[in-house]
TIGUFI-726497 format. One record per residue: x, y, z negated of N, C-alpha, C in turn; residue number from 1. Coordinates in nm, 2 decimals. Each point is the difference from the previous one (the first is absolute). Last residue first. Layout:
residues N
X | Y | Z | X | Y | Z | X | Y | Z | NUM $
...
***
This chain:
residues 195
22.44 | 5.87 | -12.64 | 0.02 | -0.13 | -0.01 | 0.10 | -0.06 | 0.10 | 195 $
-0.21 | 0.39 | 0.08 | 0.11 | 0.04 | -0.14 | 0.03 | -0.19 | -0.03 | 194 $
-0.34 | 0.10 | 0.39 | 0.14 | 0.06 | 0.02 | 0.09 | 0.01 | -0.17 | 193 $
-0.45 | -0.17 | -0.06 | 0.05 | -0.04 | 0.11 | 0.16 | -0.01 | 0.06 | 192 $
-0.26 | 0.29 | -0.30 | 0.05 | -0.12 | -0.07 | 0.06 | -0.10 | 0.11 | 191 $
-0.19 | 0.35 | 0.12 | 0.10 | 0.07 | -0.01 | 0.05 | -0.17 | -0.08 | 190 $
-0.37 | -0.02 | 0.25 | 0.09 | 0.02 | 0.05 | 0.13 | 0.08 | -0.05 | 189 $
-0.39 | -0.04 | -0.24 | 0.05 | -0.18 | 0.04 | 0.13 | 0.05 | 0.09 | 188 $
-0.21 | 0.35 | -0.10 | 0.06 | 0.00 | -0.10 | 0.05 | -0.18 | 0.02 | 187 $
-0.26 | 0.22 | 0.28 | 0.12 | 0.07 | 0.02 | 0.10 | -0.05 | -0.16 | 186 $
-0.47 | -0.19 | 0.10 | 0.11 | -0.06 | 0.12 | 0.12 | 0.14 | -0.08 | 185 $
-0.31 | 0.08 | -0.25 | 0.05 | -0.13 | -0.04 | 0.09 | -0.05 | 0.13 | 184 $
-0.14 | 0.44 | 0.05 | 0.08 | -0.04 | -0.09 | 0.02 | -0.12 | -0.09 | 183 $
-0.36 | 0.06 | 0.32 | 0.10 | 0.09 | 0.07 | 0.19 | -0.05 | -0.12 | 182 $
-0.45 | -0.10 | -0.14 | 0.05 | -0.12 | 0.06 | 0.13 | 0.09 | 0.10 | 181 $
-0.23 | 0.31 | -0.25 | 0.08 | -0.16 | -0.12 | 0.04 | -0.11 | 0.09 | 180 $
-0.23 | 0.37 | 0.23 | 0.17 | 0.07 | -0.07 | 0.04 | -0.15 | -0.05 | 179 $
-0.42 | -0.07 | 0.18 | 0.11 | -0.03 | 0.12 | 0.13 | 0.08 | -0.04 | 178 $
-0.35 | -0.01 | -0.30 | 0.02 | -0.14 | 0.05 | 0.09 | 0.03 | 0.10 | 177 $
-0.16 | 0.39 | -0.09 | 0.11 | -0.07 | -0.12 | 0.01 | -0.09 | 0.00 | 176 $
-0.30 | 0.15 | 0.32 | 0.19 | 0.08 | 0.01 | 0.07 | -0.03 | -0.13 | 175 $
-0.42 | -0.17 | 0.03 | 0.07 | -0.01 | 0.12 | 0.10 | 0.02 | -0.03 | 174 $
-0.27 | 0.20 | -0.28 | 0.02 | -0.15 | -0.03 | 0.07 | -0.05 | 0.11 | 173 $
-0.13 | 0.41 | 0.13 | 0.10 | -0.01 | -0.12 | 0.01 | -0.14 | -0.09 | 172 $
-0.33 | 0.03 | 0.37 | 0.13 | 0.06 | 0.01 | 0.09 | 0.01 | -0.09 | 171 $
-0.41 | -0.16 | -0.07 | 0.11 | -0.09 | 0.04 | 0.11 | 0.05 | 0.05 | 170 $
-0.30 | 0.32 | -0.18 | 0.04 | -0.10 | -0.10 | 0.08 | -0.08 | 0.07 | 169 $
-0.19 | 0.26 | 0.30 | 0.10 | 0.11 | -0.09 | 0.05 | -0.13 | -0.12 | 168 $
-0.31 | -0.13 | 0.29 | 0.12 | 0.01 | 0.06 | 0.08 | 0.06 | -0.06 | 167 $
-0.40 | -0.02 | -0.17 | 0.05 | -0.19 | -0.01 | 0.13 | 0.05 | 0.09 | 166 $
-0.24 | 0.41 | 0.03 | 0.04 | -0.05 | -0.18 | 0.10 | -0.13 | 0.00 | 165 $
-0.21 | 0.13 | 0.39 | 0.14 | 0.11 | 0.00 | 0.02 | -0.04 | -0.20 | 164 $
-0.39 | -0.17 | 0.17 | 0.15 | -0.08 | 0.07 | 0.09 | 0.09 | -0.05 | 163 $
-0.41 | 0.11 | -0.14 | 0.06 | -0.09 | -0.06 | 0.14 | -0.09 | 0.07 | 162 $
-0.22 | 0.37 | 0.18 | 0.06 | 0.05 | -0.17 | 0.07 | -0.11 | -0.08 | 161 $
-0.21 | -0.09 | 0.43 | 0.09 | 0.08 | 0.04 | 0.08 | 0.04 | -0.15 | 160 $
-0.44 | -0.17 | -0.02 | 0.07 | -0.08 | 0.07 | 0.14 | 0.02 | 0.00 | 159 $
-0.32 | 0.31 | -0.08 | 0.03 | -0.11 | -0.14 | 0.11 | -0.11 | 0.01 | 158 $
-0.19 | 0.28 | 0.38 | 0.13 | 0.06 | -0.11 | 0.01 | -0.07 | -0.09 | 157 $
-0.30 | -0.19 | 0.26 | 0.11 | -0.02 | 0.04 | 0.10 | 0.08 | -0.04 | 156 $
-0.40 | -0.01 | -0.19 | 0.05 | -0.15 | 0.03 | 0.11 | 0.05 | 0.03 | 155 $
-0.28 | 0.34 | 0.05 | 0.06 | 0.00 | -0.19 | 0.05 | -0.13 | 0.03 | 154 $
-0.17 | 0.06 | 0.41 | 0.10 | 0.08 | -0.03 | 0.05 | 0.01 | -0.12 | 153 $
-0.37 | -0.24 | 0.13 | 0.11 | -0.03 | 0.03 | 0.14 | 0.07 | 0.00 | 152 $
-0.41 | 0.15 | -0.14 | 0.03 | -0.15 | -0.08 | 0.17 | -0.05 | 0.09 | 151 $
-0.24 | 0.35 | 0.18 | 0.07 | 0.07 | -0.08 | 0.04 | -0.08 | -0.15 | 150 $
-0.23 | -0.15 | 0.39 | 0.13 | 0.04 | 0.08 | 0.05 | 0.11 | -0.14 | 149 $
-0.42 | -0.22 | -0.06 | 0.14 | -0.13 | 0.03 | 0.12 | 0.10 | 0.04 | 148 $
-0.37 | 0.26 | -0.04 | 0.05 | -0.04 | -0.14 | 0.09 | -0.13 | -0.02 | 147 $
-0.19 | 0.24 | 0.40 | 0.10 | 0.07 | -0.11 | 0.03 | -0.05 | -0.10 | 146 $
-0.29 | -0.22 | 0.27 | 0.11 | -0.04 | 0.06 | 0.12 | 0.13 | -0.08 | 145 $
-0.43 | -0.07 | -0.15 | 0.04 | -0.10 | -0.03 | 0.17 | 0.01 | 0.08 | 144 $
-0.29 | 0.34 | 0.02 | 0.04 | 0.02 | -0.09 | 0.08 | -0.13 | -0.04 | 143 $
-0.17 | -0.02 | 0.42 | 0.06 | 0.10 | -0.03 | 0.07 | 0.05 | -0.09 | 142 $
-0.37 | -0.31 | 0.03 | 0.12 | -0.04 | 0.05 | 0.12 | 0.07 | 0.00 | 141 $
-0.43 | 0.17 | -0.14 | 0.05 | -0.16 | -0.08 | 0.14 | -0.02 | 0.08 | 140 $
-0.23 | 0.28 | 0.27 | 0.01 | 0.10 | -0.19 | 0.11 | -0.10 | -0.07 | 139 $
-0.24 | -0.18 | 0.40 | 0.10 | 0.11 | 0.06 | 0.07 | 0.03 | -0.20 | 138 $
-0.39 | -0.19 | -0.07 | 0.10 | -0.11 | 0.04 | 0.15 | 0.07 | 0.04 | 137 $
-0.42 | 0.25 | -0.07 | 0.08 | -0.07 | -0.14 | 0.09 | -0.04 | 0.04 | 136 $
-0.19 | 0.14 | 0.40 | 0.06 | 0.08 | -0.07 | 0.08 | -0.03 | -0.12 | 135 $
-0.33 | -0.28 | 0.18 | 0.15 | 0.04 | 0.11 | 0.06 | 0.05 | -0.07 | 134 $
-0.42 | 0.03 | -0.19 | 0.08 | -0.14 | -0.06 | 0.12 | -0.04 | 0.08 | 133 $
-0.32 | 0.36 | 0.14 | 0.10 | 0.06 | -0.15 | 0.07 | -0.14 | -0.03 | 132 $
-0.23 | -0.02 | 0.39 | 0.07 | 0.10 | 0.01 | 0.10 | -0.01 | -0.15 | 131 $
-0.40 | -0.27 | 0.04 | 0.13 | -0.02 | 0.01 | 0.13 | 0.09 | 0.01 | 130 $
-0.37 | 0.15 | -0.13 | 0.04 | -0.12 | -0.10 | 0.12 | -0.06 | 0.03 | 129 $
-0.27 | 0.34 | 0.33 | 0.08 | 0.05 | -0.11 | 0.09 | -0.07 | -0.14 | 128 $
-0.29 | -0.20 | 0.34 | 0.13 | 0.01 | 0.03 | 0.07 | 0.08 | -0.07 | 127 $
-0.42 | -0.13 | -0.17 | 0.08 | -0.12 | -0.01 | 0.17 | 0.07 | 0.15 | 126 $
-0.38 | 0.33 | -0.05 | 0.08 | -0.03 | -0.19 | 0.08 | -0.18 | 0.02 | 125 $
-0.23 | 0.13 | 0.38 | 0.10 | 0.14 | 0.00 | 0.06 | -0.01 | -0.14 | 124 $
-0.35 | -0.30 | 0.10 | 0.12 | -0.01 | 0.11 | 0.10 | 0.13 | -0.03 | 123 $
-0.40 | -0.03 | -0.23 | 0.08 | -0.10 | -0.02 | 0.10 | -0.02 | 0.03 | 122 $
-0.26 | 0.37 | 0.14 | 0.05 | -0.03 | -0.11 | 0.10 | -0.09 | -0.05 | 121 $
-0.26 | -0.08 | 0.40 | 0.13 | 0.11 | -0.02 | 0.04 | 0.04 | -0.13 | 120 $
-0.39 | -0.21 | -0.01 | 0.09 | -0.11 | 0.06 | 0.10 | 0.04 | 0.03 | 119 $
-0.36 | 0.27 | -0.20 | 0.08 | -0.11 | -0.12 | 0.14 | -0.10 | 0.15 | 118 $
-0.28 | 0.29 | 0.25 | 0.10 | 0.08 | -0.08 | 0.03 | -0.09 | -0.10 | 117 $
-0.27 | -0.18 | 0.27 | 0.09 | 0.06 | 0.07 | 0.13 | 0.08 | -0.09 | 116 $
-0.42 | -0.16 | -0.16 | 0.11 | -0.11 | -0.02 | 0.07 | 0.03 | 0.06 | 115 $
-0.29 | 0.35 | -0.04 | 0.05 | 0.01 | -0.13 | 0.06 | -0.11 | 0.00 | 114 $
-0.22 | 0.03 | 0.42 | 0.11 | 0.10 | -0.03 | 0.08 | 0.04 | -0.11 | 113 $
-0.38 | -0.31 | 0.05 | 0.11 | -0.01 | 0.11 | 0.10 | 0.06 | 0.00 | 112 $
-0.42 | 0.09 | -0.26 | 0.11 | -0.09 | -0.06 | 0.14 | -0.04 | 0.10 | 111 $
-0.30 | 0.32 | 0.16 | 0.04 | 0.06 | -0.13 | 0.15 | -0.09 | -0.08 | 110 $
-0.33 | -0.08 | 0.37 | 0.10 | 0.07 | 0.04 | 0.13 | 0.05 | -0.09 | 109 $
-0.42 | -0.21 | -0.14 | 0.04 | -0.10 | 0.07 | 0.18 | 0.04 | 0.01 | 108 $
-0.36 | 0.29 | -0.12 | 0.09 | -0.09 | -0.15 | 0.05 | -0.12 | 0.09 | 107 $
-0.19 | 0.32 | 0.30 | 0.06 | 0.07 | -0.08 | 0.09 | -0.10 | -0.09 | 106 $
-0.37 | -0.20 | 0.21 | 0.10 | 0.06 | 0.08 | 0.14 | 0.02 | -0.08 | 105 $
-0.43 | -0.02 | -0.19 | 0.07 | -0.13 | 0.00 | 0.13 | 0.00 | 0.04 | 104 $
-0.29 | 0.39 | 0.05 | 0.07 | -0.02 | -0.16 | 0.09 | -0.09 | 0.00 | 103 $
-0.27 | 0.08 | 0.39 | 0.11 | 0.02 | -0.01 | 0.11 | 0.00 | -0.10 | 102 $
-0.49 | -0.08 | 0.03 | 0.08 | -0.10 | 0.08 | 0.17 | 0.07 | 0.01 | 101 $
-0.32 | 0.20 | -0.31 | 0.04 | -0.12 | 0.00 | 0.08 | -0.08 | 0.08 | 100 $
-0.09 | 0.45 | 0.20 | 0.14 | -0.01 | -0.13 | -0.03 | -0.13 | -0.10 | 99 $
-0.30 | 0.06 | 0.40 | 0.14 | -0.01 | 0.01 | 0.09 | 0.05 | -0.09 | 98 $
-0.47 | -0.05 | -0.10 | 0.06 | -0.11 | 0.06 | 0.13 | 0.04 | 0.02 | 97 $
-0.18 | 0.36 | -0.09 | 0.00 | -0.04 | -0.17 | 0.08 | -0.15 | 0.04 | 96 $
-0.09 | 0.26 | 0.37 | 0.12 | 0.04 | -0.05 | 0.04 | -0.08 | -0.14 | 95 $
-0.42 | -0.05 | 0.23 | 0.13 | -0.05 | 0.08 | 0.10 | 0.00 | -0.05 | 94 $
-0.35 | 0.20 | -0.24 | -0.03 | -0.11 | 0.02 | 0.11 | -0.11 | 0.11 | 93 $
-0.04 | 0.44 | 0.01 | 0.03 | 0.04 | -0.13 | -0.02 | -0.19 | -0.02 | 92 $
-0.16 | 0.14 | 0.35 | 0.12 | 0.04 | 0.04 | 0.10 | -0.03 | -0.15 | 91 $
-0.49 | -0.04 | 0.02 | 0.01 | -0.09 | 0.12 | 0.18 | 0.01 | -0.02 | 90 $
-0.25 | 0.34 | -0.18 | 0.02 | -0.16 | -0.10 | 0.07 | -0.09 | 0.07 | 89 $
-0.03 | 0.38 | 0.23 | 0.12 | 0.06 | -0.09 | -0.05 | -0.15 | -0.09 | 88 $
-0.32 | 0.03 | 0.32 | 0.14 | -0.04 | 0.08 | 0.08 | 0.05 | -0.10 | 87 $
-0.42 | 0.04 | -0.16 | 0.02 | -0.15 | 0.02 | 0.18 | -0.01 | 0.04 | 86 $
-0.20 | 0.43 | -0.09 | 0.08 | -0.08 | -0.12 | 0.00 | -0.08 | 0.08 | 85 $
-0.10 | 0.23 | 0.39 | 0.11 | 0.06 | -0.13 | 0.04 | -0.10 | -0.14 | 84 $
-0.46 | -0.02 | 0.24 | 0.11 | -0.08 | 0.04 | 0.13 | 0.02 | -0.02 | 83 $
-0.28 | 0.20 | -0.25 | 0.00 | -0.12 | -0.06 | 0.03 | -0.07 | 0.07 | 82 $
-0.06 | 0.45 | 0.13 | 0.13 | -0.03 | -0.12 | -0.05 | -0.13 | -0.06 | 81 $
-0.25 | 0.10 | 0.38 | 0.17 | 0.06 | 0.02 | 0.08 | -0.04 | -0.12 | 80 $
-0.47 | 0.01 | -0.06 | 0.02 | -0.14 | 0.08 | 0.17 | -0.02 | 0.01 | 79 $
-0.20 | 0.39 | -0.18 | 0.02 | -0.14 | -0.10 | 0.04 | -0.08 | 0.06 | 78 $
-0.06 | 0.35 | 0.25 | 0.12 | 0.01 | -0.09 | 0.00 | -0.09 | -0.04 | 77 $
-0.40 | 0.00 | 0.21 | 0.13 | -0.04 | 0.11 | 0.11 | 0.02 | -0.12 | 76 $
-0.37 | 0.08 | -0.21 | -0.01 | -0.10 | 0.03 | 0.14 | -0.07 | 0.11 | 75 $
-0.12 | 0.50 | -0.09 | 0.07 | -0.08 | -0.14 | -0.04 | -0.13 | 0.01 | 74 $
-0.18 | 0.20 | 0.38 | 0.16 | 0.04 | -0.02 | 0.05 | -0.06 | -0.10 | 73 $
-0.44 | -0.07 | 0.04 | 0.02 | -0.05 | 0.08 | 0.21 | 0.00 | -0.06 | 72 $
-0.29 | 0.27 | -0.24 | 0.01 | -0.18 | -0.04 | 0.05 | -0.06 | 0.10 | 71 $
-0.09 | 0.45 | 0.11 | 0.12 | -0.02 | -0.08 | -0.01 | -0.13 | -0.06 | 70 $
-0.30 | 0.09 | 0.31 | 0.10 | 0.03 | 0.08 | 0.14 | -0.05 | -0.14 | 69 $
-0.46 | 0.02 | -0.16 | 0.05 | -0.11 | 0.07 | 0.12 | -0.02 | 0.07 | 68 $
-0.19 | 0.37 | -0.20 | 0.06 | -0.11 | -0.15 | 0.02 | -0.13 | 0.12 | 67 $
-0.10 | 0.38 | 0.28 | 0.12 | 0.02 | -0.10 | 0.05 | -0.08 | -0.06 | 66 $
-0.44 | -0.07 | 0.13 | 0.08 | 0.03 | 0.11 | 0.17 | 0.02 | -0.02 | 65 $
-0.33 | 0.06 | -0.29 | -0.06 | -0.11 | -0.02 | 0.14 | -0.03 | 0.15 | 64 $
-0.06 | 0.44 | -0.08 | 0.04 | -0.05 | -0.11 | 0.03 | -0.13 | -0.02 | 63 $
-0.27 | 0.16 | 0.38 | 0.17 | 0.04 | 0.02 | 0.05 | -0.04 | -0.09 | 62 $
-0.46 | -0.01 | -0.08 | 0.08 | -0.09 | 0.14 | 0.13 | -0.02 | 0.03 | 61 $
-0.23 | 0.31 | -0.32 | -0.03 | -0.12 | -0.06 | 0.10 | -0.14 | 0.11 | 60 $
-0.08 | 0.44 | 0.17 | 0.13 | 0.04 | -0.14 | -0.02 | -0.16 | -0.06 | 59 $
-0.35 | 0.07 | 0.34 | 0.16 | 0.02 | 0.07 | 0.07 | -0.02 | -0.12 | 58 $
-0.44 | 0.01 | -0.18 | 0.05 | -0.12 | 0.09 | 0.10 | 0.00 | 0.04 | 57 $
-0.19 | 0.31 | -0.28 | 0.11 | -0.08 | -0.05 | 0.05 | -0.06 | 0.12 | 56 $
-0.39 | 0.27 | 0.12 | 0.11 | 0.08 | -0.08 | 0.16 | -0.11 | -0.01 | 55 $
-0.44 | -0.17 | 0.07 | 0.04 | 0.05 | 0.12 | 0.13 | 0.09 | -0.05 | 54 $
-0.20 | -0.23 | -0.34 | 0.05 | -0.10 | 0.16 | 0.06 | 0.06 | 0.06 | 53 $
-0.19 | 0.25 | -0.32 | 0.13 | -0.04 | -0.06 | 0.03 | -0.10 | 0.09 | 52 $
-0.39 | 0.16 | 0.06 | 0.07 | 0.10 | 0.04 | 0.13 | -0.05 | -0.04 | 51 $
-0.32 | -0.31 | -0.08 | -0.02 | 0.06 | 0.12 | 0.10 | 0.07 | 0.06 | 50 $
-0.13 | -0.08 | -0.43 | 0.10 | -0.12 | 0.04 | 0.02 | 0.02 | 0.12 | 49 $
-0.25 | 0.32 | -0.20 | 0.11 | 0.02 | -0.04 | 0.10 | -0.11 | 0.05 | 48 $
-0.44 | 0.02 | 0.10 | 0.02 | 0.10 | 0.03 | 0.17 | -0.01 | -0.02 | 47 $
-0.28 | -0.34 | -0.21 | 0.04 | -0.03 | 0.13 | 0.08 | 0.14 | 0.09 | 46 $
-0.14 | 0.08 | -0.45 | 0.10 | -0.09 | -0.01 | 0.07 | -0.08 | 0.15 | 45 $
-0.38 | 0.33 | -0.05 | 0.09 | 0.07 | -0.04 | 0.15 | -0.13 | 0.02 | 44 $
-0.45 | -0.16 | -0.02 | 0.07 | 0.11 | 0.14 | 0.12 | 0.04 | 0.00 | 43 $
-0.20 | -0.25 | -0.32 | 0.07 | -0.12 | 0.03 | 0.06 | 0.13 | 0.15 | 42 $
-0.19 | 0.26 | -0.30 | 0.14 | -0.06 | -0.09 | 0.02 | -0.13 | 0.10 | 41 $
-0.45 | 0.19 | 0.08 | 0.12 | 0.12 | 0.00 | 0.15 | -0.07 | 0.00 | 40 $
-0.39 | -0.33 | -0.13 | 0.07 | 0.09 | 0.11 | 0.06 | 0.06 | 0.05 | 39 $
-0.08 | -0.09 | -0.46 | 0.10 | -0.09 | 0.07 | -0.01 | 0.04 | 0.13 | 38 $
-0.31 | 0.25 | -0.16 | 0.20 | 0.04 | -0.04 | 0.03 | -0.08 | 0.05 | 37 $
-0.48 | -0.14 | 0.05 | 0.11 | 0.15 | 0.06 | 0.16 | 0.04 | 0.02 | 36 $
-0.23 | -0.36 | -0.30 | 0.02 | -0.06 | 0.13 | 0.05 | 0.12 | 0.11 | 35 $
-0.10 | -0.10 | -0.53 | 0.02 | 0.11 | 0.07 | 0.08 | -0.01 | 0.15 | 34 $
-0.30 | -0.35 | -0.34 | 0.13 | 0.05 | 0.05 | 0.01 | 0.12 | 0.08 | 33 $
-0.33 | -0.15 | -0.42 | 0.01 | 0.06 | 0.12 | 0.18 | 0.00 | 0.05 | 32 $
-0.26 | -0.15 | -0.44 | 0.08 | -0.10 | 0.08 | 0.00 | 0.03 | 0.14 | 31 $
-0.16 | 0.08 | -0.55 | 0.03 | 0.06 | 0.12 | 0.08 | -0.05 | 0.11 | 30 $
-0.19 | -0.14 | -0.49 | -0.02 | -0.06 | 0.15 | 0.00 | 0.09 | 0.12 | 29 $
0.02 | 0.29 | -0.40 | -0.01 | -0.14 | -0.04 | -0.07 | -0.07 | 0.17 | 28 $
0.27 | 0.47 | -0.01 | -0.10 | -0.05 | -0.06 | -0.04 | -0.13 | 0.00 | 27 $
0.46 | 0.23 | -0.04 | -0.14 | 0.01 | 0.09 | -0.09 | -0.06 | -0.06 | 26 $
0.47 | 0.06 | -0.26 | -0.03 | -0.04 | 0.08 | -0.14 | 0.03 | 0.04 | 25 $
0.24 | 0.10 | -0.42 | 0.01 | 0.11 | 0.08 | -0.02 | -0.07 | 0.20 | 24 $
0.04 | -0.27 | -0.41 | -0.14 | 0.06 | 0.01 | 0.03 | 0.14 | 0.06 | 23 $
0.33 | -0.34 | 0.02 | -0.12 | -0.05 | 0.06 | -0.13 | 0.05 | -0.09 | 22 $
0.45 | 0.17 | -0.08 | -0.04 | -0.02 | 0.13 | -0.13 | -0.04 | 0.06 | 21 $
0.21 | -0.07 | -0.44 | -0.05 | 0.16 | 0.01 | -0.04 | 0.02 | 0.16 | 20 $
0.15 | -0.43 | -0.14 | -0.12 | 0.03 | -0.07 | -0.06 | 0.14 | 0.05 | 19 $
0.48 | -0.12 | 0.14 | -0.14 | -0.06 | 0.08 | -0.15 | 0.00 | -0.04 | 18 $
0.37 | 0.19 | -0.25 | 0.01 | 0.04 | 0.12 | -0.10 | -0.08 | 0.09 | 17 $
0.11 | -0.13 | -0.43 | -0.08 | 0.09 | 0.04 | 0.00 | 0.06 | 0.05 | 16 $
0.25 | -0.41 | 0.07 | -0.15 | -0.02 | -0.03 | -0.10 | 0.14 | -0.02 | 15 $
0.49 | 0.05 | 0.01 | -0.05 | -0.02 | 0.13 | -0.18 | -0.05 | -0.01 | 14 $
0.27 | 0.11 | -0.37 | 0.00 | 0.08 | 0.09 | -0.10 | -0.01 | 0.12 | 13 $
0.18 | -0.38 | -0.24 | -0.17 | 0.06 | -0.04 | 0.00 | 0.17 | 0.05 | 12 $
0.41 | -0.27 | 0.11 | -0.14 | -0.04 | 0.02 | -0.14 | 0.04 | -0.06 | 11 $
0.40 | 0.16 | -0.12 | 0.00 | 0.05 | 0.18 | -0.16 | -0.07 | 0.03 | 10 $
0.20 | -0.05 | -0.43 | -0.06 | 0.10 | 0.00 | -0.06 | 0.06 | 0.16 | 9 $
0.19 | -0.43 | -0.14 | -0.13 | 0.03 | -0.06 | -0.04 | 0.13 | 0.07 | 8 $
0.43 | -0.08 | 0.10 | -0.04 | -0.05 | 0.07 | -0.14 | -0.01 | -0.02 | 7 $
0.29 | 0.20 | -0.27 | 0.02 | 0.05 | 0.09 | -0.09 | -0.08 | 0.12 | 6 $
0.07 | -0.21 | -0.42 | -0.10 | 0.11 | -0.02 | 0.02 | 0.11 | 0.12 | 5 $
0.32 | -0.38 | 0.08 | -0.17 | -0.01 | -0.01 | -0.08 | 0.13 | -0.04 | 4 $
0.45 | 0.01 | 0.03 | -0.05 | -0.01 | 0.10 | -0.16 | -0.03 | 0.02 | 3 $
0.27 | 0.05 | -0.39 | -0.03 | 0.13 | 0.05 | -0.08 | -0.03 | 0.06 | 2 $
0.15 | -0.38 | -0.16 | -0.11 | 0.05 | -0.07 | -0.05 | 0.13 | 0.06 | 1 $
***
């Protein structure tokens, strides 16, 4: 809403500004060009383009001379540094190729060496296996041959205990079989001789 009565008011400003104008204008159908002045003024104008030739010309030349010399120069840089990127793309582009082509490589090298090692592994934990199952055995026997030889020994004092027993008993069952029979011949023999 502002904008408009802001915008009324410019415009009819402006209408009487042109009203008030055109009676402070010449006289009705006046239509002299003033062909003098523009004279003067086309002189003056060639006068001045004239002098600003001669004047500018060197400073205009050399400027012009300058902006060339230095487009020229910042044209070789450019050129310089975009053969610069190509050969660092160019390089960066080899390199990007030789770590695919070598990635393969790598996990190739990689697995070879990870069955190298599972296969010593293997080998190093199955003679360790056996190692230790020597060993039980060595172990086993050992204990086994203590324990016959200390089997055999409770045997054979048992042994020993028991003979010196069965000997100790027949012995004296002995010796009284051989007193009573001792004294049945001695006593036959006395009935013997008294008869």
């Amino acid at each position: 809403m502002r904008k408009n009565i802001l915008f009324t008011a410019t415009l009819l400003l402006g209408v009487v500004a042109m009203a008030a104008e055109a009676e402070h204008g010449g006289g009705h159908n006046e239509q002299t060009i003033p062909l003098t002045e523009i004279g003067w003024q086309a002189a003056n104008l060639g006068i001045l383009v004239i002098a600003l030739f001669f004047f500018l010309k060197k400073s205009v030349v050399e400027s012009f001379a300058k902006r060339r010399t230095d487009f020229l120069e910042q044209a070789e840089k450019t050129k310089a540094a975009l053969k610069l990127a190509e050969d660092d793309l160019r390089d960066t582009k080899k390199k990007l190729a030789d770590l695919e082509s070598g990635e393969a490589k790598v996990l190739e090298t990689a697995k070879h060496e990870a069955n190298i090692i599972k296969a010593n592994l293997i080998k190093d934990a199955e003679i360790q296996a056996a190692k230790i199952k020597t060993d039980a055995e060595a172990s086993i026997k050992n204990e086994l041959m203590k324990a016959t030889a200390e089997i055999n020994a409770i045997i054979l004092a048992e042994a020993v205990n028991a003979s010196k027993a069965k000997l100790s008993a027949g012995t004296a069952q002995s010796l009284q079989a051989n007193e009573a029979h001792f004294l049945s011949q001695v006593g036959n023999s006395n009935n013997v001789g008294v008869q």
